[in-house]
C-alpha positions as CSV (number, residue, x, y, z in Angstrom):
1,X,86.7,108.6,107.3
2,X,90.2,107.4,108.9
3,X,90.2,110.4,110.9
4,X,86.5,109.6,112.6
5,X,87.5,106.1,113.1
6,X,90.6,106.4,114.1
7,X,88.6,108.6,117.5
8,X,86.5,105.6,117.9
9,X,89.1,103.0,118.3
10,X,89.0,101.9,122.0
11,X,86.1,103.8,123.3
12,X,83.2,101.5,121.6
13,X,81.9,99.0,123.7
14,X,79.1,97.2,121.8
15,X,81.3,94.2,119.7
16,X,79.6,94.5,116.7
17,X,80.0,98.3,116.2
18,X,83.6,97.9,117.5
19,X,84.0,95.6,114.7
20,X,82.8,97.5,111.9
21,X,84.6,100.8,113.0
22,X,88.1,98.9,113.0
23,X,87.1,97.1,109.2
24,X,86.3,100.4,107.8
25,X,89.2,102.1,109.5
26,X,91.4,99.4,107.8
27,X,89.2,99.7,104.8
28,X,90.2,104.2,104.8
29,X,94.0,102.6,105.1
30,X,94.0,100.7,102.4
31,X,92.4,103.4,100.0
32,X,95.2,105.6,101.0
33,X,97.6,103.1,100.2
34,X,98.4,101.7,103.6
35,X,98.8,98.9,103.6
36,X,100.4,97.8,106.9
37,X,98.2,100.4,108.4
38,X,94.9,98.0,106.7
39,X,96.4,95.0,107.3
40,X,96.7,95.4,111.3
41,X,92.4,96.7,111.6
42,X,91.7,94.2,109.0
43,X,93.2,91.0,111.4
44,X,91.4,93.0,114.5
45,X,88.3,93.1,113.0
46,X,88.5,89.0,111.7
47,X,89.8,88.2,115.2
48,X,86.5,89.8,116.6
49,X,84.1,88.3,113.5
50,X,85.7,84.5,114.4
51,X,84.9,85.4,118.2
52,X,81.2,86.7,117.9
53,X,81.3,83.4,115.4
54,X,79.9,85.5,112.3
55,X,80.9,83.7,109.0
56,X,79.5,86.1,107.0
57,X,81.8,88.9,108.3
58,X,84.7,86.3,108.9
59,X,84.8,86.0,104.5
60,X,84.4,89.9,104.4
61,X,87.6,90.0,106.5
62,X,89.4,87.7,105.3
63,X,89.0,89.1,101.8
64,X,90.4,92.2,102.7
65,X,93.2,90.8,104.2
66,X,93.9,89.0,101.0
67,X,93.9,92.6,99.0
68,X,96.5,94.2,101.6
69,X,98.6,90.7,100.9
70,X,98.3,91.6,97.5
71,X,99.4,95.0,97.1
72,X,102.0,94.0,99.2
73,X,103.2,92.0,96.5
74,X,102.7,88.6,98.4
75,X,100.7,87.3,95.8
76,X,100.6,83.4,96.6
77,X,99.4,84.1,100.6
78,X,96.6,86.5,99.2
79,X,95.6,83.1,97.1
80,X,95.4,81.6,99.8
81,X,92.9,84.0,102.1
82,X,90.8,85.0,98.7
83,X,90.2,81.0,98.3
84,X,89.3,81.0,102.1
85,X,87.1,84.0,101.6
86,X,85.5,82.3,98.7
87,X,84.3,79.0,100.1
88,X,82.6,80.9,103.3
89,X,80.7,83.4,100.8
90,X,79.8,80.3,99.2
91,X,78.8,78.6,102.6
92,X,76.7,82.1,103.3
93,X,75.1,82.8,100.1
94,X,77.0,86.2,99.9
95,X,76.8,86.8,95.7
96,X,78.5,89.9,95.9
97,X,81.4,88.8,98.1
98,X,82.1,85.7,95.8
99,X,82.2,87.8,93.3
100,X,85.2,90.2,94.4
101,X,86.7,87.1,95.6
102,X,87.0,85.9,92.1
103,X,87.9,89.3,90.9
104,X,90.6,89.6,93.4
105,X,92.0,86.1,92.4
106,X,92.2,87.2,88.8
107,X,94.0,90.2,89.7
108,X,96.4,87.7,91.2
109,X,97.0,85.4,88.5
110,X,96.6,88.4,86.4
111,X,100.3,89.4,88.5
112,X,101.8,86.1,88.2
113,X,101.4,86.3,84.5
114,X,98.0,83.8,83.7
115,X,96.4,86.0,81.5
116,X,94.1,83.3,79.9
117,X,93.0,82.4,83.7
118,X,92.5,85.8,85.1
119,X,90.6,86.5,82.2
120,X,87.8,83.3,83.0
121,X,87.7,84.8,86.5
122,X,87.2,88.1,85.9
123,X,83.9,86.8,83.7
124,X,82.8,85.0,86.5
125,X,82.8,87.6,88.6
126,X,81.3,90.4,85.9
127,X,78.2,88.0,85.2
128,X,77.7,87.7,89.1
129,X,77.8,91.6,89.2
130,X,75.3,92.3,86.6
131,X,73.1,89.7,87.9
132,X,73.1,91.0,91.5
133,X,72.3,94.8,89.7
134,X,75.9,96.1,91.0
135,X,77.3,99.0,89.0
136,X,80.2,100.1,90.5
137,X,82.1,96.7,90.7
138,X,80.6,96.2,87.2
139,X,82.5,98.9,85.9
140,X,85.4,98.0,87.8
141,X,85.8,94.9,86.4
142,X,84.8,96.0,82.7
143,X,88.0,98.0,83.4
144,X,90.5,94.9,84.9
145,X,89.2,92.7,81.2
146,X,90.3,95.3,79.6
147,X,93.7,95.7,80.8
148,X,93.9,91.8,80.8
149,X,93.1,91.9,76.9
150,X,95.9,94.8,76.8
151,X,98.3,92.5,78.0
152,X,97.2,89.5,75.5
153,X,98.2,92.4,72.8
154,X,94.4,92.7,71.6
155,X,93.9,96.1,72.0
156,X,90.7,96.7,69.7
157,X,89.3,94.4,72.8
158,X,90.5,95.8,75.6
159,X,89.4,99.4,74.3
160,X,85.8,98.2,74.3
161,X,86.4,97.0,77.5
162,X,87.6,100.2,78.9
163,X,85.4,102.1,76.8
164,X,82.4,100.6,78.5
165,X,84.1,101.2,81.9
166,X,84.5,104.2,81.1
167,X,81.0,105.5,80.1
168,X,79.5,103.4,82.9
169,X,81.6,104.8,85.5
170,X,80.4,108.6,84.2
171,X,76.6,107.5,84.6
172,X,77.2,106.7,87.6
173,X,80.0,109.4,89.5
174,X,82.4,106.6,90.6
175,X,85.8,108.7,90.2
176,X,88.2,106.3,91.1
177,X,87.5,104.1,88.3
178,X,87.0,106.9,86.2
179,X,90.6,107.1,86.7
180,X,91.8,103.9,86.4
181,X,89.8,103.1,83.0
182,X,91.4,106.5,82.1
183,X,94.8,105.3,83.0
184,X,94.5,102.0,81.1
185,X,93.4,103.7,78.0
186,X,96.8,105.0,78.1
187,X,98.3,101.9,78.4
188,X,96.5,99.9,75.5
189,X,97.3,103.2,73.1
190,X,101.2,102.9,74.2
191,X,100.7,99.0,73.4
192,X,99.6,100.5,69.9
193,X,102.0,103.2,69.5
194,X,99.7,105.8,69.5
195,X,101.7,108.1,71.9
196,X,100.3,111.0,71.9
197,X,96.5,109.5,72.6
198,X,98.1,107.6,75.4
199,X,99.5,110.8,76.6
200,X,95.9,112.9,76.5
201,X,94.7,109.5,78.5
202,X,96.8,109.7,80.8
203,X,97.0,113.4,81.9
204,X,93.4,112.6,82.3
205,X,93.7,109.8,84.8
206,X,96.3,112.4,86.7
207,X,94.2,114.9,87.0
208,X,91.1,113.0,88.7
209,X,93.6,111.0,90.7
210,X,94.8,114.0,92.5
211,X,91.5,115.0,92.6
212,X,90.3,111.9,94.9
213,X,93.6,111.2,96.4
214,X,94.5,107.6,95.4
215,X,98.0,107.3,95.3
216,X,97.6,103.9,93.0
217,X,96.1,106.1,90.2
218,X,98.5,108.6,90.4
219,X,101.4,106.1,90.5
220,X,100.3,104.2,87.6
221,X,99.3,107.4,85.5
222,X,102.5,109.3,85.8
223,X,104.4,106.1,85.0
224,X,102.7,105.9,82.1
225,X,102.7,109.7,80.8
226,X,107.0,109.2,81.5
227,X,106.5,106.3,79.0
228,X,104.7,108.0,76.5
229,X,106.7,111.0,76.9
230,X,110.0,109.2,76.6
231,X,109.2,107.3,73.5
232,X,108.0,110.9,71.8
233,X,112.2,112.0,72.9
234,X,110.4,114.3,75.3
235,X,113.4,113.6,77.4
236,X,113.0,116.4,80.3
237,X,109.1,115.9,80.4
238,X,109.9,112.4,80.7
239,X,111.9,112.7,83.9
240,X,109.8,115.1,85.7
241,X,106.6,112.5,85.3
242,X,109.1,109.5,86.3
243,X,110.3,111.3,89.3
244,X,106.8,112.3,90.3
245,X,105.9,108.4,90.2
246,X,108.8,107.8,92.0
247,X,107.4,109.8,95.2
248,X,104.0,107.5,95.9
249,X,105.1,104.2,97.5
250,X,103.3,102.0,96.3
251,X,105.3,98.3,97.2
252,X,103.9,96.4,93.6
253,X,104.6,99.5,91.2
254,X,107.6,101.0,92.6
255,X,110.3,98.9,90.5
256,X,108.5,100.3,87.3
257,X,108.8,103.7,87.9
258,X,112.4,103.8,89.3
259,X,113.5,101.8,86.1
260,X,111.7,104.1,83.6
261,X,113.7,106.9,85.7
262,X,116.7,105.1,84.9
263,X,116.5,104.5,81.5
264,X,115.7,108.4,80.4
265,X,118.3,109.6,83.4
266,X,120.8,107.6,81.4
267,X,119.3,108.5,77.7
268,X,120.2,112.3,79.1
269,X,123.8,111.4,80.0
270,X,123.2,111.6,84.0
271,X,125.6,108.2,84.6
272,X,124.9,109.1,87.9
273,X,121.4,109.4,88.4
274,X,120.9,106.7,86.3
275,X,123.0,103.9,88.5
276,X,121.2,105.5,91.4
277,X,117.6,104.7,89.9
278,X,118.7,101.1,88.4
279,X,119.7,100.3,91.6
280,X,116.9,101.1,93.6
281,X,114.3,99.4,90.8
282,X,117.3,96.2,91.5
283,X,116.7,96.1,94.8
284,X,112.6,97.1,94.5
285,X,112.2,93.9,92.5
286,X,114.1,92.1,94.4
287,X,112.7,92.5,97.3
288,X,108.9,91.4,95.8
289,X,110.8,88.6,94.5
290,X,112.1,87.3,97.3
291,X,108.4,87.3,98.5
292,X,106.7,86.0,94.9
293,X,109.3,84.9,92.5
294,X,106.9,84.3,90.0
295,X,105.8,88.2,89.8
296,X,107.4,88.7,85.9
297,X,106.6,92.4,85.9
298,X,109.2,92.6,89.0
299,X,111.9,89.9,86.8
300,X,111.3,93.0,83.7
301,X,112.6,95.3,85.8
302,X,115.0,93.6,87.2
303,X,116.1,92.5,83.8
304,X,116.2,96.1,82.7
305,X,117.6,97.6,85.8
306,X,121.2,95.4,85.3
307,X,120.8,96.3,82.0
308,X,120.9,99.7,83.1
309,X,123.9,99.3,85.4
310,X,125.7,96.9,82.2
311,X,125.8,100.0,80.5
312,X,126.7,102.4,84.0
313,X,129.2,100.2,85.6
314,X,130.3,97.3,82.9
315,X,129.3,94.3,81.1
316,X,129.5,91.8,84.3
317,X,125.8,92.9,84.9
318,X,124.8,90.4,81.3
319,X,124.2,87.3,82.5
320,X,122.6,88.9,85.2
321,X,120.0,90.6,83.2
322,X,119.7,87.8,80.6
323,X,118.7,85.4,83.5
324,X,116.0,87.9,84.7
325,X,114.3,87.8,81.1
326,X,115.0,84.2,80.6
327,X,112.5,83.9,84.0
328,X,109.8,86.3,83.2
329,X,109.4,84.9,80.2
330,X,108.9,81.4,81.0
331,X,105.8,82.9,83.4
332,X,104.6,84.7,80.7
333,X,105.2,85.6,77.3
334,X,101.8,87.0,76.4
335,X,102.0,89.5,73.0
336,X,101.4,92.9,75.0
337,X,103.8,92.2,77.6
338,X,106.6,91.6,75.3
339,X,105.6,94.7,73.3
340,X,105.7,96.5,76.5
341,X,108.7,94.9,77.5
342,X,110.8,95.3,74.1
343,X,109.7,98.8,73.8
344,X,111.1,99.9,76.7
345,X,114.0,98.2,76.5
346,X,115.1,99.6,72.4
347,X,114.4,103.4,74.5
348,X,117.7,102.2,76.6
349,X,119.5,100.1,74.2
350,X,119.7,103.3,72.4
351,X,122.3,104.2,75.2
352,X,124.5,101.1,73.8
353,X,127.1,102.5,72.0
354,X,129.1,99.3,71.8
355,X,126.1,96.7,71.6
356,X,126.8,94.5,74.9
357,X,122.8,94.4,75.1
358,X,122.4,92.8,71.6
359,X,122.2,89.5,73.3
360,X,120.4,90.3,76.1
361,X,117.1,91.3,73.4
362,X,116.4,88.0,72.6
363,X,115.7,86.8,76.4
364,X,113.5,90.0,76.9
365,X,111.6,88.7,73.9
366,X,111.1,85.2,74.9
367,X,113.0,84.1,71.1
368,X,114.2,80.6,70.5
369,X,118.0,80.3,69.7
370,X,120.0,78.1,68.4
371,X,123.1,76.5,70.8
């Protein structure tokens, strides 16, 4: 679709098809995780719907700009477009766009750690979905609950959840969430310990991301396998999946996967390798930080990257990395997230041979102690 748009750019004269080529050219971009790429059609096309004064078009535009913000990691200016794209869908009566609105604003607060919020928007947004008879974004956001209810640490919810997404998303051929219900299976069974389930899950979600080609997916899934893998002591299979996650850039998840590398680098005895990965996850997280501070997936990694280079280069990197907890979890300190959070941090504390990390445990955990 890029490619046939990408011929039309410039040669269409009638506004209103010139419009709709450079949205769905922005719209290819973004699929492909492109983000710059998206967000340059996207601000064409709502420079042209403000011109030919269509509202309707104007909240489809700047919804989509909100998403590229997003996945960008600027998570408080995509607020502020999806609230803009909200109150014109409102203004036009467009159901289904005030519905993704309010899904995409979940997925934000869902980022900056307001579980319980995220939660009440994506409900909102599933009860305009089934009213309106549409499938696909109903399964799509049977899929985001269900990670939300991963993160609250209620798992036996978030697998019905993901289970419905899952079966709906079969009826009805849509791949791509095929995949990502696949992919947070994996991710509510590593919540419960059940490695090897998480595993099958997903080498699942790999397999039909690389079939469709979305690099999110394949990000997310291979981060996850290099989890499971890791806590089974499947060191060198470990590695290869962290690596692999390491090549799709991907601006909100590329922190996660560079740490993980870290951690089982260093659990193999590469010092070297190891620095080189805690650094880059250091720098990944923050430079979303610098953008959203209150991102606390970016402050874990950051937290367990100077972990990671306490234990590489010396104990100055502490306070550091006790700081970086102490943030995250005064955003959130929801029950799955700490699991998450503590689990990956015993798989590199078990590089500690002369406990400098014990106190550092009790940030990542969010514990009162006593001065």
């Amino acid at each position: 679709m890029a490619d046939l748009h990408e011929r039309l750019q410039g040669k269409i004269s009638d506004p209103w098809l010139a419009r709709n080529s450079v949205g769905n050219l922005g719209s290819a971009y973004y699929r492909m995780g492109q983000y710059q790429r998206a967000m340059a059609c996207d601000e064409e096309a709502l420079r042209l719907a403000r011109e030919q004064k269509d509202r309707w078009n104007e909240g489809v535009r700047l919804g989509n700009l909100g998403s590229d913000y997003m996945d960008l990691g600027q998570t408080t200016r995509a607020i502020e477009y999806f609230e803009q794209a909200l109150a014109i869908r409102r203004e036009v009566g467009d159901r289904q766009g005030e519905a993704l609105d309010l899904g995409n604003l979940a997925i934000c607060y869902s980022e900056l750690g307001q579980i319980a919020r995220a939660i009440e928007y994506y409900e909102q947004a599933l009860a305009i979905f089934r009213e309106i008879g549409d499938r696909q974004n109903e399964v799509l956001y049977l899929g985001n609950l269900g990670s939300s209810y991963t993160d609250l640490g209620q798992t036996a919810e978030a697998l019905q959840y993901l289970q419905q997404s899952l079966t709906l998303s079969r009826e009805i051929g849509y791949r791509l969430i095929e995949g990502g219900s696949q992919s947070y299976m994996g991710n509510a069974y590593l919540n419960r310990g059940e490695w090897q389930e998480a595993a099958r899950q997903f080498e699942r979600a790999i397999e039909i991301a690389d079939d469709i080609g979305n690099p999110e997916i394949q990000n997310q899934a291979r981060y996850g396998l290099a989890l499971a893998r890791l806590y089974q002591g499947e060191l060198a299979a470990a590695r290869e999946m962290a690596e692999a996650a390491c090549k799709y850039d991907l601006p909100l998840e590329n922190h996660r996967a560079s740490a993980v590398l870290g951690v089982v680098a260093l659990r193999q005895g590469d010092a070297a390798a190891a620095r080189a990965a805690f650094t880059t996850a250091l720098n990944q997280a923050n430079e979303l930080l610098a953008q959203t501070p209150q991102l606390y997936s970016a402050l874990d990694s950051k937290g367990l990257a100077l972990c990671g280079l306490a234990l590489c280069e010396g104990a100055h990197h502490v306070p550091a990395a006790k700081e970086a907890f102490r943030a995250a979890r005064a955003i959130t300190s929801a029950a799955g997230i700490v699991v998450w959070v503590l689990r990956l941090f015993d798989a590199l504390a078990q590089a500690d041979t002369t406990g400098i990390l014990t106190e550092v445990r009790v940030e990542a955990a969010g514990e009162k102690t006593n001065l």
